[in-house]
C-alpha positions as CSV (number, residue, x, y, z in Angstrom):
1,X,53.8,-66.1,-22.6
2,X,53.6,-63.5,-19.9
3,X,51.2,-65.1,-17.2
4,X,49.0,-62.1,-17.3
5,X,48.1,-62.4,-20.9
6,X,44.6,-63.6,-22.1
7,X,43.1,-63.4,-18.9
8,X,39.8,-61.2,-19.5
9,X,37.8,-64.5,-19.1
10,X,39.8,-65.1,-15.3
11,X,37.4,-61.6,-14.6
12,X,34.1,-62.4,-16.2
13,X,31.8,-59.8,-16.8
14,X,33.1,-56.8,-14.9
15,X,31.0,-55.1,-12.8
16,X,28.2,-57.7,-12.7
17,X,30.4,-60.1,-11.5
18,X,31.5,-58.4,-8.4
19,X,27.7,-57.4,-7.5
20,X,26.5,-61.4,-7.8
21,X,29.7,-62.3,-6.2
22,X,28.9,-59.7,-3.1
23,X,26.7,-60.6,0.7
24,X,24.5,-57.3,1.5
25,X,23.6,-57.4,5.0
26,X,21.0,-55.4,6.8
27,X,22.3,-54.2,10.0
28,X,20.1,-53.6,13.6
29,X,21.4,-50.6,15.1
30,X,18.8,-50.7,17.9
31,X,21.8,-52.1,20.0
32,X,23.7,-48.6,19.5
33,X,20.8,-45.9,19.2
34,X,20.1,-44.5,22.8
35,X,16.1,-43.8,23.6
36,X,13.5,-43.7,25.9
37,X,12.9,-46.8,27.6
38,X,10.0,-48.3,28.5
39,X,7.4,-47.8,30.7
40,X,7.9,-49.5,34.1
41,X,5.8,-50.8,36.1
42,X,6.5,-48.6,39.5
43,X,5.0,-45.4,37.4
44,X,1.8,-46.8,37.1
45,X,-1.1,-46.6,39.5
46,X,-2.7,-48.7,42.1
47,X,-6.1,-48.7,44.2
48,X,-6.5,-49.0,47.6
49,X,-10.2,-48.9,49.1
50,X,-11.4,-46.8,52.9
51,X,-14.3,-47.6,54.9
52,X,-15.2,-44.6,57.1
53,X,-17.8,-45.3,60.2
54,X,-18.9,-42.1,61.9
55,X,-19.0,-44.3,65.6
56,X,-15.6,-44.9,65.3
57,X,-14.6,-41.3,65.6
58,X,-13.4,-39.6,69.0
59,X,-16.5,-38.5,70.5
60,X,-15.2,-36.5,73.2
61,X,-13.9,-34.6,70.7
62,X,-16.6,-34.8,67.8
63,X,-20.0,-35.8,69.8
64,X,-21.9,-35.2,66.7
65,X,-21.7,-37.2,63.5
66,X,-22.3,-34.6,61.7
67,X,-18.4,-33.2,61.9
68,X,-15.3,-35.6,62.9
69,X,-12.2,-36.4,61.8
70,X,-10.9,-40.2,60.7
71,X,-7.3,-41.1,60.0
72,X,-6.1,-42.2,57.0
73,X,-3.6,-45.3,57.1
74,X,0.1,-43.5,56.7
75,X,1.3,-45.6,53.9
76,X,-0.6,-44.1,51.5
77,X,1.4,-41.8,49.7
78,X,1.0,-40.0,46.5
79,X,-2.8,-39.5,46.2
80,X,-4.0,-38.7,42.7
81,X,-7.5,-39.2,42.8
82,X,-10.3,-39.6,45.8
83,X,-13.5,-41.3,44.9
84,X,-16.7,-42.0,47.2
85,X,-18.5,-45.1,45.6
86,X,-20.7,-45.8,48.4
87,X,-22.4,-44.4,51.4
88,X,-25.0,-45.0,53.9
89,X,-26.8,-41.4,54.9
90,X,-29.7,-41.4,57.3
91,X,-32.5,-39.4,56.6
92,X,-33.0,-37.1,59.8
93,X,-34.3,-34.0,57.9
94,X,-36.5,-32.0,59.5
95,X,-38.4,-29.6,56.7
96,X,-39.8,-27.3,59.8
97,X,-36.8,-26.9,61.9
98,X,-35.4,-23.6,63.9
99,X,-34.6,-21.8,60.8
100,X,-38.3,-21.5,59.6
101,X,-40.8,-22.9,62.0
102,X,-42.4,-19.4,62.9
103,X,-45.6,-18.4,61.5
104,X,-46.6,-14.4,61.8
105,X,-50.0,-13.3,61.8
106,X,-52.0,-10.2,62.8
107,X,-55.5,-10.4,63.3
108,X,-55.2,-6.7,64.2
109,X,-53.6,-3.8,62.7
110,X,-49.9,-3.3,63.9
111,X,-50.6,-6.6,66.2
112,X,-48.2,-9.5,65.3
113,X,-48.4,-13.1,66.9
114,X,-45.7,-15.6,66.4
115,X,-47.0,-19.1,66.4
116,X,-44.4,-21.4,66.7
117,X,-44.5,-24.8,64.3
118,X,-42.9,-28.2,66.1
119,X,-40.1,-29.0,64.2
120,X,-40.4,-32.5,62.6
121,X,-40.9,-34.0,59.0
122,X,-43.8,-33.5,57.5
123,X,-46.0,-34.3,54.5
124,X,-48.1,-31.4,53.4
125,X,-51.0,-33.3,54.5
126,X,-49.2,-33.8,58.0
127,X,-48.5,-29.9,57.7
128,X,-52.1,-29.2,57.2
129,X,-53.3,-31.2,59.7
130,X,-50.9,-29.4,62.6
131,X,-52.0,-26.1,61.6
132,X,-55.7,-27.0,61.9
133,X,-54.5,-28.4,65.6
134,X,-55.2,-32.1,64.8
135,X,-52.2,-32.1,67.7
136,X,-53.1,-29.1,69.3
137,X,-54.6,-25.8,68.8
138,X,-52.0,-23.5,67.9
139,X,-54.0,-20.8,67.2
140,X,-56.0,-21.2,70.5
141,X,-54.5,-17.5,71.4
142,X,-56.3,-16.0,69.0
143,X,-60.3,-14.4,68.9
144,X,-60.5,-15.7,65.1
145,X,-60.6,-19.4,63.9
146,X,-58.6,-20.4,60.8
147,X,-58.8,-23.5,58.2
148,X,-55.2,-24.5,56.2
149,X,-56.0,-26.3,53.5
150,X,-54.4,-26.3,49.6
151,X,-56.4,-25.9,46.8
152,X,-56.7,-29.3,44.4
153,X,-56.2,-27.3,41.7
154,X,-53.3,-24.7,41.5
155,X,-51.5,-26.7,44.3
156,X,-51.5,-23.1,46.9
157,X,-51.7,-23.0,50.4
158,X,-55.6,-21.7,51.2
159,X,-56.0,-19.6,54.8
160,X,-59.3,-19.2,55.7
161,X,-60.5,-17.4,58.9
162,X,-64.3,-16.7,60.7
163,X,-63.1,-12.8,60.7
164,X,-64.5,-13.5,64.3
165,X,-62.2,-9.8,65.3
166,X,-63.8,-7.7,62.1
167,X,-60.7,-7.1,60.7
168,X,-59.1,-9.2,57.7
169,X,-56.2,-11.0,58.7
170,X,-52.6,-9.8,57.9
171,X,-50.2,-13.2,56.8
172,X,-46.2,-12.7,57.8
173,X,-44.3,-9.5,58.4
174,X,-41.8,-7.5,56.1
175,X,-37.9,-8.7,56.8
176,X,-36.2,-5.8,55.3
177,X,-38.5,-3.7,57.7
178,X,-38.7,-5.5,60.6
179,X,-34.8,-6.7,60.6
180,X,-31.5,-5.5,59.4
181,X,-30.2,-8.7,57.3
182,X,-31.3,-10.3,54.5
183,X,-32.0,-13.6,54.1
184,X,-33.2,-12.3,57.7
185,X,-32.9,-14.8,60.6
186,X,-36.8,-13.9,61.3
187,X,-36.6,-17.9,61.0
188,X,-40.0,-17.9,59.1
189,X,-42.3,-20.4,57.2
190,X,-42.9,-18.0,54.4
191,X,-41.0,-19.7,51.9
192,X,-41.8,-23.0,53.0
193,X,-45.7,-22.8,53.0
194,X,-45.7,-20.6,49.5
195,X,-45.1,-17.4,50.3
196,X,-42.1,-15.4,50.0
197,X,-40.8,-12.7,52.4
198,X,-43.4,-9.7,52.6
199,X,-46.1,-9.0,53.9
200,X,-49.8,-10.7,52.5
201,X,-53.4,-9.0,52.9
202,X,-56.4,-11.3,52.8
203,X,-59.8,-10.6,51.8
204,X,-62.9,-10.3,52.8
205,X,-65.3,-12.3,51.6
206,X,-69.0,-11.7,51.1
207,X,-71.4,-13.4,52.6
208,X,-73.8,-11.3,53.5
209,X,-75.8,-12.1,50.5
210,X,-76.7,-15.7,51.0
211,X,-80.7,-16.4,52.1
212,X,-80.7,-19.3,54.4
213,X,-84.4,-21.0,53.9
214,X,-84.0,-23.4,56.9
215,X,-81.6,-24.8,59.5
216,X,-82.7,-28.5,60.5
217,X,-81.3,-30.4,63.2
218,X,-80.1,-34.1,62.1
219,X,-79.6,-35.8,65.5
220,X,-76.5,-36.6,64.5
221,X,-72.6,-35.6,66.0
222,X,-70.0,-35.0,65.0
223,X,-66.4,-36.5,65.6
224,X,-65.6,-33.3,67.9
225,X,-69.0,-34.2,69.3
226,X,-70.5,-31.2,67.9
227,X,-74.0,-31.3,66.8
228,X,-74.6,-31.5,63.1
229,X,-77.4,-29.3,61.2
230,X,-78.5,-28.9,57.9
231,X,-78.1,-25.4,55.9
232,X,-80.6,-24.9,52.9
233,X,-79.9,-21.5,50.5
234,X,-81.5,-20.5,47.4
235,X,-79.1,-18.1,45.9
236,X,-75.4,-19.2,46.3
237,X,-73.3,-21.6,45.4
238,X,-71.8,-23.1,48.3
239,X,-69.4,-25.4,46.4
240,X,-67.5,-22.3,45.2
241,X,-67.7,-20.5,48.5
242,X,-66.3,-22.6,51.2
243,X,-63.9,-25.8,51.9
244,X,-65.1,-28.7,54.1
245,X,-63.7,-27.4,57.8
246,X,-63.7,-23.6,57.1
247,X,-65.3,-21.7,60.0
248,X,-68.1,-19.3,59.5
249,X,-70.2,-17.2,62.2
250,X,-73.9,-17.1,62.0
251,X,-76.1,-14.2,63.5
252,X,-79.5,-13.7,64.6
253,X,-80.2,-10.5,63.9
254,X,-80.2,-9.4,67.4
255,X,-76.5,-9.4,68.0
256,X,-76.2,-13.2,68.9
257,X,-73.0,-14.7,67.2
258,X,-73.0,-18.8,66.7
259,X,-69.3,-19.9,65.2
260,X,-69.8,-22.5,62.9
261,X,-67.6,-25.2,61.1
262,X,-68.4,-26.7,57.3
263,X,-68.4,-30.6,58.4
264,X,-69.7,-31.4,54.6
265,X,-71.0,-29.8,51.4
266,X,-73.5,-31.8,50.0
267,X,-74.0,-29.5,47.1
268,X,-74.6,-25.8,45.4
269,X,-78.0,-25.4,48.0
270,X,-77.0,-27.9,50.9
271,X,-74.2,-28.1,53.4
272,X,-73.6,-29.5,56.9
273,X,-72.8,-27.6,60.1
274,X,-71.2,-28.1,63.0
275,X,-72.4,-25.8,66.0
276,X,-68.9,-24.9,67.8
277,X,-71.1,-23.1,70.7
278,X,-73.2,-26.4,71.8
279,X,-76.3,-24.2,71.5
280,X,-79.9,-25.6,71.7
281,X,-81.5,-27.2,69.2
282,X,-84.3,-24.4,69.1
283,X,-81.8,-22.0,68.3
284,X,-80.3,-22.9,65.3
285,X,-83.0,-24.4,63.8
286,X,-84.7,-20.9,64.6
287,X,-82.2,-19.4,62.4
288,X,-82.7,-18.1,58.8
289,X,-82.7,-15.3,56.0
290,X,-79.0,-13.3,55.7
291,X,-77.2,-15.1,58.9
292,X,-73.7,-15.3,57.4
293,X,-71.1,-13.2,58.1
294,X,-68.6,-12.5,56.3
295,X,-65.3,-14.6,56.2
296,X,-61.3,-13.5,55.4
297,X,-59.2,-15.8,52.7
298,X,-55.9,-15.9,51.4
299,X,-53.8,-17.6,49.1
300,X,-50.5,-18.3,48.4
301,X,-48.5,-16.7,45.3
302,X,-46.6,-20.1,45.0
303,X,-47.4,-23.6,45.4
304,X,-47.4,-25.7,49.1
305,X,-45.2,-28.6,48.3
306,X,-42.8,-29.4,51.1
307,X,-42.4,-33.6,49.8
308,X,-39.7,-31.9,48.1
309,X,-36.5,-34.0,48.2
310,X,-33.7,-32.6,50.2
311,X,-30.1,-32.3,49.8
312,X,-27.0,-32.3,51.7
313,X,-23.4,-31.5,51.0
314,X,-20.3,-33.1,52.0
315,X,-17.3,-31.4,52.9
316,X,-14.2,-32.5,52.8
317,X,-10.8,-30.9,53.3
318,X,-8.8,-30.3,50.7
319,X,-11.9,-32.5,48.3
320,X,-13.1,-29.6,47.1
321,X,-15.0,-30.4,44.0
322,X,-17.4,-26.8,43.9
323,X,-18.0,-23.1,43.3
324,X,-21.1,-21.6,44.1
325,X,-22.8,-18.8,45.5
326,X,-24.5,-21.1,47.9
327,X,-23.0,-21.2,51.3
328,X,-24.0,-24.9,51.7
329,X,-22.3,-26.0,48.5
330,X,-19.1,-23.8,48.7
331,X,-16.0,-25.7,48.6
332,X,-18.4,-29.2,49.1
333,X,-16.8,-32.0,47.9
334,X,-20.3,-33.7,46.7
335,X,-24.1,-33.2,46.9
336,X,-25.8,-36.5,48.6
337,X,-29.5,-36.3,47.9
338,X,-31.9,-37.6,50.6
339,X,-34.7,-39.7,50.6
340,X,-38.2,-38.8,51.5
341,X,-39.3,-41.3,53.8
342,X,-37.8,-40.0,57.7
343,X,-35.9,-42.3,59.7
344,X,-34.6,-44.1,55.8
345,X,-31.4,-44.8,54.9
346,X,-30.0,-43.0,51.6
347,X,-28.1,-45.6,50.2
348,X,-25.1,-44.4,47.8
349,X,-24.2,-47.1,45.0
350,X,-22.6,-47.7,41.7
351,X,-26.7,-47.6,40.1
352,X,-27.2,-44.1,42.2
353,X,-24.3,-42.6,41.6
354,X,-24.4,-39.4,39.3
355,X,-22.7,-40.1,35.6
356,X,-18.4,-39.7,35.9
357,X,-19.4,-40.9,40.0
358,X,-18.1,-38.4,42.6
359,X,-13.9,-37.9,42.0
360,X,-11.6,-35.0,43.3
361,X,-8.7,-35.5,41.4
362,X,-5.0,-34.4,42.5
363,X,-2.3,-32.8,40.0
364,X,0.1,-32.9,41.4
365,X,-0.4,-35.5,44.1
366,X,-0.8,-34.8,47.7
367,X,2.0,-36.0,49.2
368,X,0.6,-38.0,52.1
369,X,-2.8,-37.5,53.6
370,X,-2.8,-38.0,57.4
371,X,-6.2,-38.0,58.2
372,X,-10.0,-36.3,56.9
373,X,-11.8,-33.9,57.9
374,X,-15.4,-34.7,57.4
375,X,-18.9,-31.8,57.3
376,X,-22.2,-32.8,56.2
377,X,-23.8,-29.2,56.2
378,X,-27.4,-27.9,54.6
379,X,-28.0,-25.7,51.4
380,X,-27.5,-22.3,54.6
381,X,-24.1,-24.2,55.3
382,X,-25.4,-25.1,59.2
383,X,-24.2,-28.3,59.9
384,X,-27.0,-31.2,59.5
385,X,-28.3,-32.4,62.5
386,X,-28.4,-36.5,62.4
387,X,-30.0,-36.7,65.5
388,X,-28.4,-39.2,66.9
389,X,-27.5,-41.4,63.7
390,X,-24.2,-42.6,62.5
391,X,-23.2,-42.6,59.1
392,X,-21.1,-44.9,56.4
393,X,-18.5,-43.5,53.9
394,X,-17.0,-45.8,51.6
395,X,-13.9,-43.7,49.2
396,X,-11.4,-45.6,46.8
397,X,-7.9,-43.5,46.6
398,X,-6.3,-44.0,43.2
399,X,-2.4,-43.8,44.6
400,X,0.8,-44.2,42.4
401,X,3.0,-47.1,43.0
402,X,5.9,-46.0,43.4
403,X,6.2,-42.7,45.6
404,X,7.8,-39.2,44.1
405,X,7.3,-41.4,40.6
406,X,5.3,-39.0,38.8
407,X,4.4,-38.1,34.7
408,X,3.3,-34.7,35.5
């Protein structure tokens, strides 16, 4: 017998004995396939954190704090992203400054006087109390006497005058007329004080009407040391008529003039008077029947509010965070609010920061940044004046880690 007889049971089943009889492997061909690798460390981005101090800059050649330059330290390279998280700004502001601390008035036609505000900070109150010459008579130039105050109502500036000349009093001049430039460097109050830039007419006033029954010396002063009478009317309303401190003239009939002041308005019938001329007795008290003469008033189209919060803006070179048609915020790198209070410090933190902080971000990076050039200007883009006071910037650079490294 042939040995390769009656050997179908040496094969088995076939094929199902060569598939139990086979070893299927899975092979990893992650050795062989070529592919990105992975992210390394020397792409990725670091921090690095810059105190700038205003004193520490070169005053002979920056004597002001309000524009210097600071150095940045050289090994910084590859900049991607500039970010102020905190700041110490003093408030120096000065709301009445050069720019708008005139006031024009005419107490005659085609006669202008410029009364010049001090500059300083000042409440509206404070405001109010300069112009009615609390320190110093401003208006001691002038025939007429005038009374600033701002009505508790609609919020507007009130001018009130004696009309001492006969004329009604003319409030600021026209800029387009008077100047060639607009905004016009007339350097103002207009806008501050609730007016805008044309001229304002007051009006007269009538008080020719009123019938004084009696004029009755209290024995009392005043704290101008003025001596204090009593006014009794029977057809007016003097609540609606005048303000506490508004100046009146009084007349005899025979061509005598006595300027008065309001020192309190006891009600409709009843007020209290100052005598400005220190007059006898016997002559006021004499007085009676239609002695009023007729005053001037004007009011304000807008509101007096100057506690408004101010704002500054920080430039930077090459930070340029904004576009505007202000010349202040033009190319500023951020807007650093100020608060009220003078002489404060406006303290810049991570719980006063605005939402998304303040960033300039750099695609591509700057390269190196040698040093910065530093502005704090106003909304007219003149640079602020911090009278003296230095100033803290605190910035964090976002840099990458490895220079000329870059996923663009």
């Amino acid at each position: 017998m042939y040995p390769f007889q009656n050997n179908s049971n040496q094969f088995g089943q076939y094929p199902q004995a060569i598939k139990q009889n086979m070893q299927i492997e899975k092979n990893d061909y992650t050795q062989t396939i070529i592919k990105a690798p992975e992210p390394n460390v020397t792409q990725g981005r670091m921090t690095k954190k810059f105190v700038v101090m205003s004193r520490d800059r070169d005053l002979n050649k920056y004597p002001n704090s309000n524009r210097y330059r600071t150095n940045v330290p050289q090994e910084w390279r590859d900049i991607v992203g500039a970010s102020l998280i905190e700041a110490i700004i003093p408030n120096t502001y000065y709301n009445i400054n050069q720019s708008n601390y005139n006031f024009f008035i005419s107490e005659y036609d085609q006669q202008i006087s410029t009364i010049q505000i001090p500059q300083g900070q000042y409440s509206n109150q404070m405001l109010l109390d300069t112009m009615n010459g609390k320190y110093g008579d401003l208006f001691i130039s002038l025939e007429s006497k005038f009374n600033f105050s701002q009505n508790p109502i609609n919020k507007c500036l009130r001018i009130q005058s004696n009309r001492a000349t006969g004329f009604d009093f003319v409030y600021n001049i026209n800029h387009t007329t008077n100047t060639s430039c607009s905004p016009c460097k007339i350097n103002s109050c207009d806008f501050t004080i609730g007016f805008t830039n044309q001229t304002y007419y007051s009006k007269e006033i009538d008080l020719t009407y009123i019938h004084v029954t009696s004029v009755t010396a209290t024995g009392e002063t005043s704290d101008q040391d003025y001596n204090i009478y009593k006014v009794v009317a029977n057809n007016c309303d003097f609540t609606s008529l005048f303000y506490v401190d508004d100046y009146v003239i009084l007349n005899d009939g025979m061509g005598n003039k006595y300027p008065v002041q309001i020192y309190q308005i006891k009600n409709d019938r009843t007020i209290f008077i100052e005598d400005l001329t220190g007059s006898a007795s016997a002559v006021i008290t004499a007085l009676s029947g239609n002695i009023f003469q007729n005053m001037s008033l004007l009011y304000s189209p807008n509101i007096f509010q100057l506690q408004i919060e101010p704002v500054i803006f920080l430039r930077i070179k090459d930070f340029w965070n904004f576009n505007s048609t202000s010349i202040g915020a033009e190319n500023s790198y951020a807007i650093l609010p100020l608060f009220q209070n003078f002489f404060s410090n406006t303290v810049i933190n991570s719980s006063t920061l605005p939402y998304g902080g303040i960033t300039k971000s750099f695609n591509p990076p700057l390269p190196r940044l040698p040093f910065m050039d530093i502005e704090f200007v106003t909304s007219d883009g003149e640079l602020f004046d911090f009278r003296g006071q230095e100033n803290t910037l605190v910035f964090e650079f976002t840099i990458l880690n490895q220079p000329n490294k870059y996923n663009y």
